[in-house]
MDAnalysis code that builds the backbone (N, CA, C; Angstrom):
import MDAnalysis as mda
import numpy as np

u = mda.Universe.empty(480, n_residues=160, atom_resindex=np.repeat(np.arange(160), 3), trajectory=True)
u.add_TopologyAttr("name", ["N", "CA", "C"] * 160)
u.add_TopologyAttr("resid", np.arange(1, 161))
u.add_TopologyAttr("resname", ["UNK", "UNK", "UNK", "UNK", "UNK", "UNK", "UNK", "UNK", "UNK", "UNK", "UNK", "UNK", "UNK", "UNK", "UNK", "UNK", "UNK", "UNK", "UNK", "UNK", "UNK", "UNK", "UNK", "UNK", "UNK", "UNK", "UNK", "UNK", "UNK", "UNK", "UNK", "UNK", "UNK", "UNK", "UNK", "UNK", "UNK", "UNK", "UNK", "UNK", "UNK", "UNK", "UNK", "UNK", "UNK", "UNK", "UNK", "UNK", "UNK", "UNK", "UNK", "UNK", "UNK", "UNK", "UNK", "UNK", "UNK", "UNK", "UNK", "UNK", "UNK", "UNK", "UNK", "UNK", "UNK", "UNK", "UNK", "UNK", "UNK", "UNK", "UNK", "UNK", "UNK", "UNK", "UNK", "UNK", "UNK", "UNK", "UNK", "UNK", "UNK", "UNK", "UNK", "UNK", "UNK", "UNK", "UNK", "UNK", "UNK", "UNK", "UNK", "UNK", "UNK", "UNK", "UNK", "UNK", "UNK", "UNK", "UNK", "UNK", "UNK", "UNK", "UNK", "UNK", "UNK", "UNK", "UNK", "UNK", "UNK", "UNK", "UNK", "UNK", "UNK", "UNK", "UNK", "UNK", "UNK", "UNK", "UNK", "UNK", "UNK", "UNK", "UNK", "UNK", "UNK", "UNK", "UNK", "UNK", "UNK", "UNK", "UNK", "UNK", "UNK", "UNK", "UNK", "UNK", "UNK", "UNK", "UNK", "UNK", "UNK", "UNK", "UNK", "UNK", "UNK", "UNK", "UNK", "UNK", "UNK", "UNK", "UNK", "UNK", "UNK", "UNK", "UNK", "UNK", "UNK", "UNK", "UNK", "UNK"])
u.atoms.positions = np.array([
    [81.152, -52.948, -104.097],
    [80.974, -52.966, -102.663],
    [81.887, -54.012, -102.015],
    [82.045, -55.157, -102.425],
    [82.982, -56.295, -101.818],
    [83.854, -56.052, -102.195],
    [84.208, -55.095, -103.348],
    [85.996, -54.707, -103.774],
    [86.520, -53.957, -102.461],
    [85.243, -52.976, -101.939],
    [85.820, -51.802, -100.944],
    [85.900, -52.251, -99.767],
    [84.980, -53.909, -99.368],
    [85.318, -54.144, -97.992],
    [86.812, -55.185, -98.279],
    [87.167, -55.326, -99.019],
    [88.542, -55.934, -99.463],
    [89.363, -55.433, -99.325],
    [89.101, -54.031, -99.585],
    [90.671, -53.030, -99.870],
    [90.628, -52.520, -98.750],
    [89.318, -52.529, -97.917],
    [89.552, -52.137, -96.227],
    [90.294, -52.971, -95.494],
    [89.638, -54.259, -96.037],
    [90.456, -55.232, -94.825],
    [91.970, -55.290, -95.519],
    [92.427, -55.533, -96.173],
    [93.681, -55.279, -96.913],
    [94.635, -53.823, -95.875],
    [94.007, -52.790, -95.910],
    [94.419, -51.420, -95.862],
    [94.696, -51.915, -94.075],
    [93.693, -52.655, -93.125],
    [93.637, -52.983, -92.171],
    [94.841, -53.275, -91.779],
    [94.846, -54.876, -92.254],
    [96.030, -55.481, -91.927],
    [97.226, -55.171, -92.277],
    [97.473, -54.236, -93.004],
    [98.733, -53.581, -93.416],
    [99.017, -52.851, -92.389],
    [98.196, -52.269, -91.934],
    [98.663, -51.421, -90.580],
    [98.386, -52.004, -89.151],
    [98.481, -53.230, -89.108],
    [98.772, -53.976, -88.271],
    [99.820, -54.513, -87.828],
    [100.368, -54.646, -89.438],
    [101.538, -55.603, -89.340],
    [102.199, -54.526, -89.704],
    [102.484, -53.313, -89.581],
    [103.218, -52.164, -89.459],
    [103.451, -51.946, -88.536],
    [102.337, -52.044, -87.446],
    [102.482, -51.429, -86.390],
    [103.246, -52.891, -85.664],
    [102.743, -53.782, -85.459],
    [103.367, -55.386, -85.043],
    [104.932, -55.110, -84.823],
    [105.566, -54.733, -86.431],
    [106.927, -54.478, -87.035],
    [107.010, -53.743, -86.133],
    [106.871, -52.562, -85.559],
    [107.137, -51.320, -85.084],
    [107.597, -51.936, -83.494],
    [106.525, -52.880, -83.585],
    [106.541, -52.812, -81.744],
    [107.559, -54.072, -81.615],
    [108.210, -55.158, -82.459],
    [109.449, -55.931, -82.164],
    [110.533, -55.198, -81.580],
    [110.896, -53.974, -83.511],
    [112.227, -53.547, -83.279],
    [112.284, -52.524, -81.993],
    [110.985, -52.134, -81.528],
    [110.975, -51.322, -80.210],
    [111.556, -52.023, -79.092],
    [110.949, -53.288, -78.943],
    [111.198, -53.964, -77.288],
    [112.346, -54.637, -77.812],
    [113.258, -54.635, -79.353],
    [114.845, -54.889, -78.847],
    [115.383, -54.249, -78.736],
    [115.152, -52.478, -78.932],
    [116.193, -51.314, -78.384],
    [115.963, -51.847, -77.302],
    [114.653, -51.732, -76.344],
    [114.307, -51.625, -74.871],
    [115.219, -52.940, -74.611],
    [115.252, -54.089, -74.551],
    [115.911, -54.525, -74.056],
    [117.899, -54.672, -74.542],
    [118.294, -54.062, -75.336],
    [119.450, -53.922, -75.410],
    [120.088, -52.845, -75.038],
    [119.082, -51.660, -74.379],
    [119.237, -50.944, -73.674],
    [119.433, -50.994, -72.244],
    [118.639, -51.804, -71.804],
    [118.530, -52.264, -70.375],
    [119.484, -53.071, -69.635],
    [120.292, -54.089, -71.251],
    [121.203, -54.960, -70.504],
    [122.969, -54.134, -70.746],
    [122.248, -52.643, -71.053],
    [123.698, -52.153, -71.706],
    [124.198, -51.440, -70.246],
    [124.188, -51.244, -68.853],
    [124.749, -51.099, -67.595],
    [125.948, -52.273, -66.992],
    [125.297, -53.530, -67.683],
    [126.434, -54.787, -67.660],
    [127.456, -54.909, -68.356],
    [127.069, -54.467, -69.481],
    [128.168, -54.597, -70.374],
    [128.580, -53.694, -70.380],
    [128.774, -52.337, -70.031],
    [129.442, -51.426, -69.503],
    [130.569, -51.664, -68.444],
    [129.884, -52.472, -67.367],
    [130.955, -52.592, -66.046],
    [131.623, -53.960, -66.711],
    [131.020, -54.824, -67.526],
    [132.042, -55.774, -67.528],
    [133.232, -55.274, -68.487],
    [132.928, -54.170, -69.635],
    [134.476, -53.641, -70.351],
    [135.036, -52.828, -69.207],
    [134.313, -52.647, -68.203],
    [135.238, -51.634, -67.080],
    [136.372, -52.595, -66.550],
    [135.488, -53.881, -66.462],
    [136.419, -54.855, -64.924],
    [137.135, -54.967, -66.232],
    [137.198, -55.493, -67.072],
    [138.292, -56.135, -68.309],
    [139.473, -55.326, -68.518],
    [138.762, -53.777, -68.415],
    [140.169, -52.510, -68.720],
    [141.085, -52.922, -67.485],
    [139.851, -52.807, -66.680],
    [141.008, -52.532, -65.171],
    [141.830, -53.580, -64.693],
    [141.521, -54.452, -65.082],
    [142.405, -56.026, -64.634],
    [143.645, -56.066, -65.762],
    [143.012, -55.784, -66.918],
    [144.198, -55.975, -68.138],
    [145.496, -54.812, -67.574],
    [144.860, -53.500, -67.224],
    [145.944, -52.416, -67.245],
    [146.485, -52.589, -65.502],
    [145.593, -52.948, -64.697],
    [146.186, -52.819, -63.347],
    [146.829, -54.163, -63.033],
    [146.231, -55.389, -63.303],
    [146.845, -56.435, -62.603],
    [147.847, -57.239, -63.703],
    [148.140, -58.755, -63.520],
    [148.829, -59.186, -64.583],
    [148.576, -60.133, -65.164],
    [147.087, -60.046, -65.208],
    [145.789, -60.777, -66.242],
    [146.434, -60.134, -67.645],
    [146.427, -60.352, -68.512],
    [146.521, -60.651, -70.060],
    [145.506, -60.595, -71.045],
    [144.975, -61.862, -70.523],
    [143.929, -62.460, -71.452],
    [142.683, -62.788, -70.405],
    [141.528, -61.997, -70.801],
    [140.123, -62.688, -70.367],
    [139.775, -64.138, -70.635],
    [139.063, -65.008, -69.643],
    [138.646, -66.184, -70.027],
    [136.801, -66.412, -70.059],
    [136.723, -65.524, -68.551],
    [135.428, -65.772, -68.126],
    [134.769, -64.651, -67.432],
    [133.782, -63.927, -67.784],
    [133.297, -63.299, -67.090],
    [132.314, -63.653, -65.700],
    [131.707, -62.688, -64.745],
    [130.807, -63.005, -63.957],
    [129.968, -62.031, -63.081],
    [128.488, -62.297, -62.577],
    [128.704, -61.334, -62.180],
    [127.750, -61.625, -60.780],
    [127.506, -61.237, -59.609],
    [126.702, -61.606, -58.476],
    [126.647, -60.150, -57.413],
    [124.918, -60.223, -57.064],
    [124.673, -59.059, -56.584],
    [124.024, -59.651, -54.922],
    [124.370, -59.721, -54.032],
    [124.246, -60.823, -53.007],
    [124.231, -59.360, -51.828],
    [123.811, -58.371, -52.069],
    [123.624, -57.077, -51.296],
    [124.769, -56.195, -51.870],
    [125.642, -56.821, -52.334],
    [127.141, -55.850, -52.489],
    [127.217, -56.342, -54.295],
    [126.922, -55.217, -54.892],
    [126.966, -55.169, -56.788],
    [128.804, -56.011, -56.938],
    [128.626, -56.649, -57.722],
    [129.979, -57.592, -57.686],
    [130.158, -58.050, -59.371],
    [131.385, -57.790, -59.901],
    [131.860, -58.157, -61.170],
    [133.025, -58.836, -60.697],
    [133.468, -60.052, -61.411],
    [134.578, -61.001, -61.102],
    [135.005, -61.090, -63.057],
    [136.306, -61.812, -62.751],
    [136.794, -62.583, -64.204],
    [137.575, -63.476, -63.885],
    [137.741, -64.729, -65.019],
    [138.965, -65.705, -64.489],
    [139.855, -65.190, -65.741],
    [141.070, -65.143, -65.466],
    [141.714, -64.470, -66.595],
    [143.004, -64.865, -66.260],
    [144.243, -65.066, -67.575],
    [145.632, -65.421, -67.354],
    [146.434, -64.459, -67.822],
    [147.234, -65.169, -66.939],
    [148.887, -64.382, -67.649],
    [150.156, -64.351, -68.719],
    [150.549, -63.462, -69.174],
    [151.732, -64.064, -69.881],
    [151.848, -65.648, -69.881],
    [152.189, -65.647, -68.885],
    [152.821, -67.050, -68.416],
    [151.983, -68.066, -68.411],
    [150.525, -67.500, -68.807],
    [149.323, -68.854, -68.605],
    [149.117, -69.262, -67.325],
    [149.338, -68.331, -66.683],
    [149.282, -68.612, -64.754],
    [147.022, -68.340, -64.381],
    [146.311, -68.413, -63.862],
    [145.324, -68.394, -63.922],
    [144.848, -67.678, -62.652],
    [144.100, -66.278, -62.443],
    [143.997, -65.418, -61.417],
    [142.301, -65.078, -61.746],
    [141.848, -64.827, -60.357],
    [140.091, -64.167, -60.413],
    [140.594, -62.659, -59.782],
    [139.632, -62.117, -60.787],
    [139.607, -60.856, -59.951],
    [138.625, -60.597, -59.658],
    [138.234, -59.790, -58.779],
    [137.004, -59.323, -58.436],
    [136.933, -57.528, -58.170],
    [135.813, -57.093, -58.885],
    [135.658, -55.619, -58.550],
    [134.324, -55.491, -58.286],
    [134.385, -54.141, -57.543],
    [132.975, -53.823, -56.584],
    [132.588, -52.460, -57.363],
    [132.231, -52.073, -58.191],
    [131.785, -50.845, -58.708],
    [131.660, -49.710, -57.361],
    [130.521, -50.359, -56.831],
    [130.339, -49.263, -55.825],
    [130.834, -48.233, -54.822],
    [132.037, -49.447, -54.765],
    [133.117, -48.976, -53.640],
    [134.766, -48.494, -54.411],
    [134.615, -49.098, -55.665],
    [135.363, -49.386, -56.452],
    [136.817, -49.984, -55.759],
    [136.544, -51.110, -54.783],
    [137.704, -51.556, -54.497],
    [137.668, -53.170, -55.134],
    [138.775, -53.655, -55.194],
    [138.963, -54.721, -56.068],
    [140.216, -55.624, -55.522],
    [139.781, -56.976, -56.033],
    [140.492, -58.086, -55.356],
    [141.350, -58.883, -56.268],
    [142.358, -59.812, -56.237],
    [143.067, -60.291, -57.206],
    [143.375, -61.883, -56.162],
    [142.850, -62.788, -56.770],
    [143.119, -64.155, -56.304],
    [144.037, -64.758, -57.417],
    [144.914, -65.335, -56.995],
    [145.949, -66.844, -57.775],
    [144.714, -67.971, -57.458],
    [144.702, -68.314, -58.597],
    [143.597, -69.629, -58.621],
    [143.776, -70.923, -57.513],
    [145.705, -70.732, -57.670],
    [145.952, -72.210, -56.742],
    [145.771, -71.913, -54.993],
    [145.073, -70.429, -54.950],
    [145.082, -69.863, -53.689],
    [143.198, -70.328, -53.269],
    [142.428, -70.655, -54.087],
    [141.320, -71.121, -54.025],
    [140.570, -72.107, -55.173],
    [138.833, -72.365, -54.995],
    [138.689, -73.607, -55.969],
    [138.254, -72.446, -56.994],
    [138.141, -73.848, -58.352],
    [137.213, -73.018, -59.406],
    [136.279, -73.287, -59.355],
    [135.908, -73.014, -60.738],
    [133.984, -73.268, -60.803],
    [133.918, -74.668, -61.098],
    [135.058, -75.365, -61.668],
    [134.659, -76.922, -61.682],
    [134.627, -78.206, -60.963],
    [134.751, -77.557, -60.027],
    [135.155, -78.029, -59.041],
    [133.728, -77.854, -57.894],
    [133.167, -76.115, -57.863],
    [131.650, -76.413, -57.477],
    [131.128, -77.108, -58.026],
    [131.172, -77.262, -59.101],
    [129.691, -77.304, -60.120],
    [129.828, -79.102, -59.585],
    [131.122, -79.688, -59.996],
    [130.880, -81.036, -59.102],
    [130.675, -81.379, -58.183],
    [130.793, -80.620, -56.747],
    [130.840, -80.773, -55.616],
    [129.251, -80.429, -55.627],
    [128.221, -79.754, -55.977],
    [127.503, -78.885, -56.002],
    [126.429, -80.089, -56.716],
    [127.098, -80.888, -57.948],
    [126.071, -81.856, -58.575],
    [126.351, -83.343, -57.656],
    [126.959, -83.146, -57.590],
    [127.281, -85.086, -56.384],
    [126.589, -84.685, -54.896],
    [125.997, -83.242, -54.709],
    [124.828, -83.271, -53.205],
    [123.632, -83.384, -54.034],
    [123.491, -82.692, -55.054],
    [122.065, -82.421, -55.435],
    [122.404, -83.325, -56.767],
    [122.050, -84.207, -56.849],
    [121.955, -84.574, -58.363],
    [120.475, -84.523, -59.325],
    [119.464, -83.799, -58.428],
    [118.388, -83.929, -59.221],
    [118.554, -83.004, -59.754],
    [119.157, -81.828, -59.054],
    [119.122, -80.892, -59.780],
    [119.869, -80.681, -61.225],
    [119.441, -79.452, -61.694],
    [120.270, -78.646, -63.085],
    [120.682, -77.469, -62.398],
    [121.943, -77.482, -62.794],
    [122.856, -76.074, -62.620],
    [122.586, -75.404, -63.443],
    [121.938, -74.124, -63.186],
    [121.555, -73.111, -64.632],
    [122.882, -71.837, -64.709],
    [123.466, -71.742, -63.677],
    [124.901, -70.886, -63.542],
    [125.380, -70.832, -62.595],
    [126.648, -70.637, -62.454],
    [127.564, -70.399, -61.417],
    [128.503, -69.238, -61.391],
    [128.950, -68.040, -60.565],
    [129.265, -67.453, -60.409],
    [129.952, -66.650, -59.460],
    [131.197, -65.908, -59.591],
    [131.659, -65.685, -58.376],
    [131.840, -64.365, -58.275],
    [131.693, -63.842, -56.881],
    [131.414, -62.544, -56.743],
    [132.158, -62.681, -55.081],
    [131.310, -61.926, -54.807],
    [131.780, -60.762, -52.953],
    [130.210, -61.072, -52.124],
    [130.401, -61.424, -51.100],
    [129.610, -61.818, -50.383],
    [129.726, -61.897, -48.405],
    [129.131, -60.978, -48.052],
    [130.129, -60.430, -46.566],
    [131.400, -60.642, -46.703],
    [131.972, -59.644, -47.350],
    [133.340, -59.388, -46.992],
    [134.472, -60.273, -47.376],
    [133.894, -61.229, -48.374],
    [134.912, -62.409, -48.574],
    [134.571, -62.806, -50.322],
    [135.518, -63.324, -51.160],
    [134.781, -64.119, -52.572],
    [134.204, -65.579, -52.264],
    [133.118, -65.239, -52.740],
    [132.403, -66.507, -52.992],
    [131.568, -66.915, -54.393],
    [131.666, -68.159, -54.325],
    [131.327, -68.782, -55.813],
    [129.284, -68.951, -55.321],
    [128.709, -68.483, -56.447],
    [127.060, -68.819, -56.172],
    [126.448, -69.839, -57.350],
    [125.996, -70.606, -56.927],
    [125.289, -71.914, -57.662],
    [123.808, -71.488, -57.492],
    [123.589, -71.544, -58.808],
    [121.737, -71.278, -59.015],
    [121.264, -72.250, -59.741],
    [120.157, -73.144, -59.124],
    [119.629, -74.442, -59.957],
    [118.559, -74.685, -59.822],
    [117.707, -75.626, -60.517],
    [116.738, -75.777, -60.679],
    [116.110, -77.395, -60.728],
    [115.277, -77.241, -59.871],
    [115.170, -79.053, -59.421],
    [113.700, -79.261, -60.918],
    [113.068, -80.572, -60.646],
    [112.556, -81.126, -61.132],
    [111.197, -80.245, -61.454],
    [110.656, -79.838, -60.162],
    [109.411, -78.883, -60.749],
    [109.503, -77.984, -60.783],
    [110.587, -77.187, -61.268],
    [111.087, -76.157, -61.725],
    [111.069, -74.954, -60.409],
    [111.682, -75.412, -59.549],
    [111.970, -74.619, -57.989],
    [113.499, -73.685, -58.454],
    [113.880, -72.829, -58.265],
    [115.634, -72.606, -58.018],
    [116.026, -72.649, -56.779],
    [116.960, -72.916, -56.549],
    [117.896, -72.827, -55.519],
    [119.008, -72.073, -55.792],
    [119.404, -71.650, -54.787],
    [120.850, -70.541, -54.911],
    [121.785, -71.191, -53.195],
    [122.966, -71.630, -53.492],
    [124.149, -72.057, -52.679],
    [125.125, -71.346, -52.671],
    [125.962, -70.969, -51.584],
    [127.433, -69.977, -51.836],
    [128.283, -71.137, -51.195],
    [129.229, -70.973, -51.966],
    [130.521, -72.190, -51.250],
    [131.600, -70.751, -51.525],
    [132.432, -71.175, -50.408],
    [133.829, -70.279, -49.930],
    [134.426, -70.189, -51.158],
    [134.820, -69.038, -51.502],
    [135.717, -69.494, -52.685],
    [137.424, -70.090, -52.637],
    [137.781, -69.346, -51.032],
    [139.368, -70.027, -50.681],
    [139.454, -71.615, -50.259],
    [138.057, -72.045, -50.289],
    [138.015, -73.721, -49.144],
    [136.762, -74.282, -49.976],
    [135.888, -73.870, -50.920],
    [134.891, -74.861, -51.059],
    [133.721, -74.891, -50.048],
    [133.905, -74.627, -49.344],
    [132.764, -74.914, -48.002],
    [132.069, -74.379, -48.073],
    [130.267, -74.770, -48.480],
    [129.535, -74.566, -48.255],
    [128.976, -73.608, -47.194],
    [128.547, -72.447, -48.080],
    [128.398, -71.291, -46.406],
    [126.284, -71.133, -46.279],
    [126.817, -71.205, -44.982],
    [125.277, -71.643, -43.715],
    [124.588, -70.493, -44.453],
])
């Protein structure tokens, strides 16, 4: 009698931890499924910058959805010259900046930590934002609040 409630509970937990197993490798299709629309448009922006513009080499991806779906890259040239591009899936029109034509991201991220220094920068990113590129700062203060900032991407300036 205690052999058979043994081999029950035995028989139990085997199909627990079957089913347990079952339900991990499930929710990592589900989520490597879910994040597979990004990584789609980001080998899109990568084709299209490599074959259309005179980006070369990828450095950095990005991506910001601020009402208008937005993929950017910082990427160089032959020449090691340093350009952002930006593409809009939706509209599929697309932008090409010379870096020395605006700031980078290191340049927010300092400007961005010398106002707020309590904060943590959890990312920065640059995208399309009415009609213009802009860099977006997302951070997180002390009791765990975020904040989100857009600075110009041709001037730095903090936009209202």
């Amino acid at each position: 009698m205690i052999q058979d409630d043994t081999k029950q509970t035995f028989k139990f937990l085997a199909w627990v931890f079957i089913i347990l197993i079952f339900l991990y490798f499930a929710f990592i299709v589900i989520f490597y499924k879910a994040g597979n629309p990004e990584r789609s448009e980001t080998r899109e922006l990568n084709k299209i910058a490599i074959e259309k513009t005179p980006i070369k080499y990828t450095e950095k991806n990005y991506h910001l959805n601020r009402g208008v779906n937005s993929y950017a890259l910082k990427g160089l040239t032959k020449n090691h010259r340093t350009y952002y591009f930006i593409y809009l899936p939706g509209s599929k029109k697309a932008y090409l900046y010379s870096a020395n034509k605006g700031v980078n991201e290191g340049l927010i991220r300092n400007k961005y930590s010398a106002k707020e220094p309590n904060e943590r920068i959890t990312e920065v990113n640059l995208g399309w934002y009415k009609n213009k590129p802009v860099w977006e700062v997302s951070s997180k203060n002390i009791v765990g609040e975020y904040h989100y900032q857009l600075y110009n991407f041709k001037n730095g300036k903090l936009i209202g």
